[in-house]
C-alpha positions in Angstrom: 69.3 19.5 -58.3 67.7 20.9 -55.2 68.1 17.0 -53.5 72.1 17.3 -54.4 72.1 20.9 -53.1 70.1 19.4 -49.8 72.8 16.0 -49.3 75.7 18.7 -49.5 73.9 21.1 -47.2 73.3 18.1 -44.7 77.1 16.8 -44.8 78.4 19.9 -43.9 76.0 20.1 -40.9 77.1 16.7 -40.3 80.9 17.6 -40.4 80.7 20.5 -38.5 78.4 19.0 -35.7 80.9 16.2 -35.6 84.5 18.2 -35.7 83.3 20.8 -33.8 80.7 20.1 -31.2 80.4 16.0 -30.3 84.5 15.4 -30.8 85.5 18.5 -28.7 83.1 18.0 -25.9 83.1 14.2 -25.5 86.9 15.0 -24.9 86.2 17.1 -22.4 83.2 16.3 -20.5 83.9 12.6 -20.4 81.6 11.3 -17.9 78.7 13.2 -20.2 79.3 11.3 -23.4 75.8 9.8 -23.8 74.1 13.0 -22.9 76.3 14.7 -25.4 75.8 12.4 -28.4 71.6 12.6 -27.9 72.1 16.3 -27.7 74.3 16.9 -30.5 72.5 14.4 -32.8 69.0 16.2 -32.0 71.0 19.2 -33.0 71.9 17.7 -36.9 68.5 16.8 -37.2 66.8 20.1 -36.1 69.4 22.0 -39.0 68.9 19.6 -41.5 64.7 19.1 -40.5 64.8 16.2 -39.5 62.4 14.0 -37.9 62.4 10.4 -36.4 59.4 8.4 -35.4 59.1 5.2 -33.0 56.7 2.6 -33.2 56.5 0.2 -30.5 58.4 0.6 -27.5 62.4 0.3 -26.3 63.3 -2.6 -24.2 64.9 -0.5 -21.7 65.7 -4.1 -19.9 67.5 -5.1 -23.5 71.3 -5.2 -23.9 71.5 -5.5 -27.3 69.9 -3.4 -30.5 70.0 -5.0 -33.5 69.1 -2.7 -36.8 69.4 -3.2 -40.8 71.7 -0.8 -41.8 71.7 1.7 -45.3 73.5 4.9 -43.6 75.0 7.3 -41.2 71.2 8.8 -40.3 70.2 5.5 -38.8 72.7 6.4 -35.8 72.1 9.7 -36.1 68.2 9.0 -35.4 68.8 6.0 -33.1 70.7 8.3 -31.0 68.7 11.5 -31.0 65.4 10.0 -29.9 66.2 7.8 -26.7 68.4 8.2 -23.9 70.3 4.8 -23.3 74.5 5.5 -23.8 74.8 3.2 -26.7 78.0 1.7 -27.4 78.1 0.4 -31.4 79.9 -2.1 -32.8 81.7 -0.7 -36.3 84.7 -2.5 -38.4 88.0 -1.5 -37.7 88.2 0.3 -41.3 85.5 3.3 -39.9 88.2 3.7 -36.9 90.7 5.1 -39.0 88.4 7.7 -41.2 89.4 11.3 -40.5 86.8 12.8 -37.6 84.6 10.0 -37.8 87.7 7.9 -36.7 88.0 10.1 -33.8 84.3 9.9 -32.8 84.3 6.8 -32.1 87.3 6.3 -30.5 86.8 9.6 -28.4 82.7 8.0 -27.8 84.5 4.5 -26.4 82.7 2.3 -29.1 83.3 -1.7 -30.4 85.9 -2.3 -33.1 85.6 -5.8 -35.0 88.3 -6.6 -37.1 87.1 -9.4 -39.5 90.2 -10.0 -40.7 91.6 -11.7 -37.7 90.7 -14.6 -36.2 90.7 -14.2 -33.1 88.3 -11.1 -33.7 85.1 -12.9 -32.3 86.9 -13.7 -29.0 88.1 -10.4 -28.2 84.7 -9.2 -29.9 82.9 -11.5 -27.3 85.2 -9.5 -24.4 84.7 -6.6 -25.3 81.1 -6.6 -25.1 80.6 -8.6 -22.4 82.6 -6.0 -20.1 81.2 -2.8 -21.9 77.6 -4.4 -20.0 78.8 -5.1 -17.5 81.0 -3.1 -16.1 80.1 0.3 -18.4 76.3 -0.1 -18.0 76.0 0.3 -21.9 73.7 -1.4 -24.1 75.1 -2.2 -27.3 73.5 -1.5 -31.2 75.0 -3.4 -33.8 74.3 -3.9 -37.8 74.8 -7.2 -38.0 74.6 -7.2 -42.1 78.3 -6.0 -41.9 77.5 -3.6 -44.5 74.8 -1.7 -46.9 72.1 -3.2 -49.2 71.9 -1.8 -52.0 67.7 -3.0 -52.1 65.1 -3.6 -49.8 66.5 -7.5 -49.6 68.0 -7.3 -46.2 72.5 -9.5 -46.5 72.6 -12.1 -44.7 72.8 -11.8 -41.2 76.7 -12.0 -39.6 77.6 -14.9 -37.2 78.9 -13.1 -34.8 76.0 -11.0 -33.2 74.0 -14.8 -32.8 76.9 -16.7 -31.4 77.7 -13.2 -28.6 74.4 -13.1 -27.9 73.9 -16.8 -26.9 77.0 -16.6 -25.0 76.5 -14.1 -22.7 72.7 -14.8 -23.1 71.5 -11.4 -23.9 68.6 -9.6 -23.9 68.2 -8.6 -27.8 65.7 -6.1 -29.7 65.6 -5.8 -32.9 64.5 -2.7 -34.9 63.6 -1.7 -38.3 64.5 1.1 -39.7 62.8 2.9 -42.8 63.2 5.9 -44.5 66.7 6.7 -44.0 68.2 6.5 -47.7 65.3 8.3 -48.9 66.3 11.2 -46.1 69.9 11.0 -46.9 71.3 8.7 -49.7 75.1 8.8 -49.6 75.7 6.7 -52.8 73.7 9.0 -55.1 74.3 12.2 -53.0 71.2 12.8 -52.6 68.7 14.3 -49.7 65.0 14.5 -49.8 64.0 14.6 -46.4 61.2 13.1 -44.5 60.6 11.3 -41.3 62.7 8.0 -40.3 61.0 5.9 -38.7 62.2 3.0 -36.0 60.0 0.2 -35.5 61.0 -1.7 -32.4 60.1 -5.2 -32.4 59.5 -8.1 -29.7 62.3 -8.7 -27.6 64.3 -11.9 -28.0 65.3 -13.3 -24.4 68.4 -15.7 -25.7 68.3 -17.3 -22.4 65.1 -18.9 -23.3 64.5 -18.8 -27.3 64.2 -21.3 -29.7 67.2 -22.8 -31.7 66.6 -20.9 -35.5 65.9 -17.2 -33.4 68.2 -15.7 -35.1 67.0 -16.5 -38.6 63.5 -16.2 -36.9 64.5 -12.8 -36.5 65.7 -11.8 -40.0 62.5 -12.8 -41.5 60.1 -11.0 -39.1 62.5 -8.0 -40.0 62.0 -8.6 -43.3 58.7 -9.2 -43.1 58.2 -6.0 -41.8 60.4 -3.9 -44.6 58.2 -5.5 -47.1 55.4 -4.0 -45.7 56.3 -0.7 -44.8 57.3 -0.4 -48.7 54.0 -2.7 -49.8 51.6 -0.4 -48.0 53.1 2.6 -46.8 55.6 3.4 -49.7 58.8 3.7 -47.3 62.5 1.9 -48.5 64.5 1.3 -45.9 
């Protein structure tokens, strides 16, 4: 009861941060949206106590985060503890959600529409100018959606074949303990720390041919463990 109580206590700090803090001053002070999002994020997690934890160290010199994926607190943490202006990719069904809709579009981020096919192309554009000419490093899910397990979905095309093109920098990063903080599927919050593990970076311009897959299974590798020995699900 008291983890129902906390998820419903949490998504109205959520909403109300959102609809009436990052929205409204993103509008306004447009040439402050990064600074804005890492404040207001910090601000979610200090009402709902939350904390993050990073282990290893951000690739400042990356251009590309790649994450598993299992909720909305895995942005909210990636964005409260660093200070790169991220620009994340999301499908183009997220984009038309009421306030959450508007955040993005008001925060400049990357729709993909999957259902077109040209989406890669303009996908591959869009990214390309976003760092080049924005400066923005961009954070990307590339499972296209949520596990339901600790098995991480096989790993979407489209982040490998970008990537390769316009021979990015990439990082991966694992994160743990975000379900258990906040689990949106069975309404449920029971706190706790999530923690990002940054990993190697992966210079594309000089990698071997099965990197990508390479990369899955280090990033598995790793979630196995953290739930093996430490008792975290991502």
């Amino acid at each position: 009861m008291f983890a129902k109580i906390r998820f419903f206590y949490c998504a109205f700090i959520i909403f109300i941060v959102v609809a009436f803090v990052m929205i409204p001053l993103i509008s306004i002070f447009r040439m402050q949206k990064g600074a804005i999002m890492h404040h207001a994020n910090r601000l979610i997690l200090f009402l709902t106590h939350g904390k993050t934890e990073m282990i290893g160290e951000m690739d400042m010199n990356a251009d590309m985060f790649i994450m598993n994926h299992q909720g909305i607190m895995d942005i909210i943490g990636m964005e409260a503890m660093q200070k790169n202006h991220l620009a994340w990719v999301a499908k183009k069904e997220l984009f038309e959600i009421p306030y959450i809709g508007k955040l993005l579009k008001k925060g400049d981020m990357i729709s993909i529409n999957r259902d077109d096919k040209r989406g890669a192309i303009t996908l591959l554009k869009e990214i390309k100018n976003t760092i080049e000419n924005k400066k923005r490093k961009i954070a990307i899910f590339p499972e296209g959606t949520r596990a339901k397990n600790q098995k991480l979905l096989p790993f979407k095309s489209g982040a490998k074949m970008i990537s390769e093109k316009l021979q990015l920098k990439v990082q991966p990063i694992v994160i743990t303990g975000s379900k258990h903080f906040l689990n949106e599927s069975k309404h449920t919050s029971k706190g706790g720390v999530i923690s990002y593990r940054f990993l190697p970076t992966i210079d594309t311009k000089d990698c071997t041919q099965s990197w990508y897959e390479d990369m899955q299974k280090e990033m598995q590798g790793v979630i196995d463990n953290e739930f093996a020995n430490n008792n975290r699900s991502r």
